[in-house]
C-alpha positions in Angstrom: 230.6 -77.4 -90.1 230.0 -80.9 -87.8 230.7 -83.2 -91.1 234.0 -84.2 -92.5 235.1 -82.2 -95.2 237.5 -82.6 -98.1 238.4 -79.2 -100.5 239.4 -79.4 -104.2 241.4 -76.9 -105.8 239.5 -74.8 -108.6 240.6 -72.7 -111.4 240.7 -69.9 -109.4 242.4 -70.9 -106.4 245.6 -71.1 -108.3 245.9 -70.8 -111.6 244.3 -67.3 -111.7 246.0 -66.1 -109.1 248.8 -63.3 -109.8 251.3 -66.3 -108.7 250.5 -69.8 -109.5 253.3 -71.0 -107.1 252.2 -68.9 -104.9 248.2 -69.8 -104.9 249.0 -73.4 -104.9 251.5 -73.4 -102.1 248.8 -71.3 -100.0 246.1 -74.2 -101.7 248.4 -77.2 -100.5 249.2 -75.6 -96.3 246.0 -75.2 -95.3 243.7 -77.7 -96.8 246.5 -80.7 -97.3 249.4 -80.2 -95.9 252.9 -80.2 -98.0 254.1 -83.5 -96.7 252.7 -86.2 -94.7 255.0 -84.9 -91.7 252.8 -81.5 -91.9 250.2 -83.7 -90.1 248.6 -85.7 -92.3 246.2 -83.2 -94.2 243.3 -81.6 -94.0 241.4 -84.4 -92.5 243.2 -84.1 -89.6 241.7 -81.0 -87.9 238.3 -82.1 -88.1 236.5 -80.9 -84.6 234.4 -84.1 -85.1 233.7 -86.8 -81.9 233.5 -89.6 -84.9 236.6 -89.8 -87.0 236.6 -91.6 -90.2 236.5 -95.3 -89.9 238.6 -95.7 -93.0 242.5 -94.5 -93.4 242.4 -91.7 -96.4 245.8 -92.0 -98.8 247.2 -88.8 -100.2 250.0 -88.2 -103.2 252.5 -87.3 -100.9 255.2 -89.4 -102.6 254.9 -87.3 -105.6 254.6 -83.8 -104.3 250.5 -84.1 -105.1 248.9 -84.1 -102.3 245.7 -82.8 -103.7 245.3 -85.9 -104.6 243.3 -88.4 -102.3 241.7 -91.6 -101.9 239.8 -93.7 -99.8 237.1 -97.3 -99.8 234.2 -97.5 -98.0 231.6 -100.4 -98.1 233.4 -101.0 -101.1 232.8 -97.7 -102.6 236.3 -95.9 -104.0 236.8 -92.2 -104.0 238.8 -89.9 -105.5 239.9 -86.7 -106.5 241.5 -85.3 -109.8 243.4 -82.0 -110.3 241.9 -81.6 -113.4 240.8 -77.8 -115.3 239.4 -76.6 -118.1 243.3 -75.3 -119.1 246.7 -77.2 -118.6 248.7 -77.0 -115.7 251.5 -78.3 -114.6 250.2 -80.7 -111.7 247.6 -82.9 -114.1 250.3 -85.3 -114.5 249.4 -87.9 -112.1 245.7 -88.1 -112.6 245.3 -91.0 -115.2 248.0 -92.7 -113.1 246.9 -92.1 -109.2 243.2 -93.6 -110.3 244.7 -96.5 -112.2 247.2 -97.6 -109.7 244.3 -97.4 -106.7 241.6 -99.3 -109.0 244.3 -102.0 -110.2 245.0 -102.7 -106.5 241.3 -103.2 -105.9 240.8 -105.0 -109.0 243.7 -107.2 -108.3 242.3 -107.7 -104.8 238.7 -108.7 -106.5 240.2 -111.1 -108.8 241.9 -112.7 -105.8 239.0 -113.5 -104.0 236.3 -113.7 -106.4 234.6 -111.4 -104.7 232.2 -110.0 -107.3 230.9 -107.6 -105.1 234.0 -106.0 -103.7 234.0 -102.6 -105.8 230.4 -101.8 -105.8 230.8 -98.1 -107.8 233.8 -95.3 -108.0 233.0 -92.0 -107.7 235.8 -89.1 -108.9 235.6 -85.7 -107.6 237.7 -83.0 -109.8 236.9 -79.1 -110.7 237.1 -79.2 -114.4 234.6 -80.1 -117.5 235.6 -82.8 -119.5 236.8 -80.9 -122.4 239.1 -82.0 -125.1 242.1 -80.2 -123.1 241.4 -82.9 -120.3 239.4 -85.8 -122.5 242.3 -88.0 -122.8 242.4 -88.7 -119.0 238.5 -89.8 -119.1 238.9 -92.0 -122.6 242.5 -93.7 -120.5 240.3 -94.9 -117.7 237.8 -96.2 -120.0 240.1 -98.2 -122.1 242.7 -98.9 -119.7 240.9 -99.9 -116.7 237.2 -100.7 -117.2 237.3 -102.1 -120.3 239.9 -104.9 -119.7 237.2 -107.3 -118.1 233.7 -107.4 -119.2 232.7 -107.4 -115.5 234.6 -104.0 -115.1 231.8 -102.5 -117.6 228.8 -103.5 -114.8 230.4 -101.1 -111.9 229.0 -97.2 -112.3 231.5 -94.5 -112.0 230.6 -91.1 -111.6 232.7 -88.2 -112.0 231.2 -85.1 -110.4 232.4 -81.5 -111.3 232.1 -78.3 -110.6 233.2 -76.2 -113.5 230.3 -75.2 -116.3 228.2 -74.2 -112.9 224.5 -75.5 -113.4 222.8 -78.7 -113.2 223.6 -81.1 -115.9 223.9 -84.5 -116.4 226.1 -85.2 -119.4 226.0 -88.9 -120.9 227.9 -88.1 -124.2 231.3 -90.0 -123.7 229.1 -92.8 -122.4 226.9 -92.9 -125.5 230.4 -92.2 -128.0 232.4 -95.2 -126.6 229.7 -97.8 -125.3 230.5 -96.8 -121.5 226.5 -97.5 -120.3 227.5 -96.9 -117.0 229.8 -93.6 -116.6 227.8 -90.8 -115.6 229.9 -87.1 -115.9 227.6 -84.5 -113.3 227.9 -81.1 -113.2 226.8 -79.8 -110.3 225.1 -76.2 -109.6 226.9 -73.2 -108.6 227.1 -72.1 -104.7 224.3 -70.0 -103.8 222.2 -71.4 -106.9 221.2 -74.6 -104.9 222.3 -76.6 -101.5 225.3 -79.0 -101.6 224.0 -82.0 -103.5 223.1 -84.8 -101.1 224.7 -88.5 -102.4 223.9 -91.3 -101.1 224.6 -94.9 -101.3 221.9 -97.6 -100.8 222.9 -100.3 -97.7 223.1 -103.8 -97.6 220.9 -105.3 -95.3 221.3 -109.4 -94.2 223.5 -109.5 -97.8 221.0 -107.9 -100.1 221.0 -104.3 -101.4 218.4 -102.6 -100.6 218.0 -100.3 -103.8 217.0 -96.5 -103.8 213.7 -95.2 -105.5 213.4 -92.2 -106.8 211.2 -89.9 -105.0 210.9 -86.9 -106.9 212.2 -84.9 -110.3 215.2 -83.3 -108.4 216.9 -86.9 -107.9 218.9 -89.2 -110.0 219.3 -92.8 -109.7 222.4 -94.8 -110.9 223.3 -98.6 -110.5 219.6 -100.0 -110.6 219.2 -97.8 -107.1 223.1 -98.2 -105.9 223.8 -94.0 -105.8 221.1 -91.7 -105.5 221.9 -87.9 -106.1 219.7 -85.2 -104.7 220.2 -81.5 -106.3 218.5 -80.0 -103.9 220.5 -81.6 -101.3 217.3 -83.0 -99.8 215.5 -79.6 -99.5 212.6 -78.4 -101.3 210.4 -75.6 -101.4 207.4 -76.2 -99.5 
């Protein structure tokens, strides 16, 4: 397709493969590249006339380059390699989202810019189950709950695994985290791609979604609005 496009690895495009090594070496070539001197990942063969206008980072320095990140208008992204059952490449997750939000943190402090990190969203495959909880309850603790003002910025991890709609506010509700949302999103073929969008800022003042119909889901007072239907509906 026309857009920019970044792929996560699933359950069963390695780990249920007849070779692991194998599935995950095919995984890594042709949607991130091995090392950086592979060309730079995935990303890089976009046919698209408007490039990204932000640099993307990848895990190269520790042989995970399924990892990435970017910021833009002060929104961080990023993905996990996290599944339902452990592997052997879910050891830099906790790490490769704390290192990135300390950084922006750090910057933040810095300036005093309050409005620097306006929401994180975290793309990974898995549910959060109790195999994979401790990575969710680290960031919590270690990361958002260190400064009150950490608390105010909604992260939203969005999933694929579990394959139907849901939006699950359990770990929020457990550990007083108002404003982490965990989304599983509908199976291929069940719906179109969800839609996300992120409100603008207009002469300095967000300018805050409404919701518009049942099918959408507003987080940060208006900030993210998620559309199921991927901004289609039947007529």
């Amino acid at each position: 397709g026309p857009l920019p496009t970044f792929v996560l690895a699933g359950d069963n495009d390695w780990v249920e493969c007849p070779s692991q090594q194998d599935g995950i070496n095919k995984f890594l070539r042709y949607f991130t590249g091995f090392t950086q001197a592979d060309g730079g990942g995935f990303e890089t063969e976009w046919k698209t006339e408007n490039p990204l206008p932000f640099p993307v980072t990848r895990d190269y320095a520790n042989n995970r380059p399924e990892l990435f990140y970017f910021e833009y208008q002060n929104i961080l992204f990023f993905s996990i390699n996290i599944l339902q059952v452990s592997h052997d490449r879910d050891d830099r997750n906790t790490d490769w989202v704390k290192e990135h939000m300390e950084r922006a943190f750090t910057e933040l402090e810095a300036t005093n810019d309050s409005s620097r990190i306006r929401a994180v969203m975290i793309f990974g495959h898995g549910n959060r189950s109790p195999n994979n909880r401790p990575f969710f309850e680290d960031t919590a603790y270690n990361t958002f709950f260190t400064e009150p003002y950490r608390r105010d910025i909604p992260v939203v991890y969005m999933h694929g695994d579990g394959h139907r709609w849901r939006i699950d506010r359990r770990l929020s509700e457990q550990i007083g985290w108002t404003n982490q949302w965990d989304i599983t999103v509908d199976r291929g073929g069940k719906a179109p791609p969800v839609l996300v969008e992120i409100a603008p800022v207009i002469n300095g003042a967000l300018v805050p979604f409404v919701q518009e119909n049942e099918f959408q889901l507003l987080i940060g007072d208006g900030l993210i609005r998620l559309d199921r239907q991927g901004g289609r509906y039947p007529e």
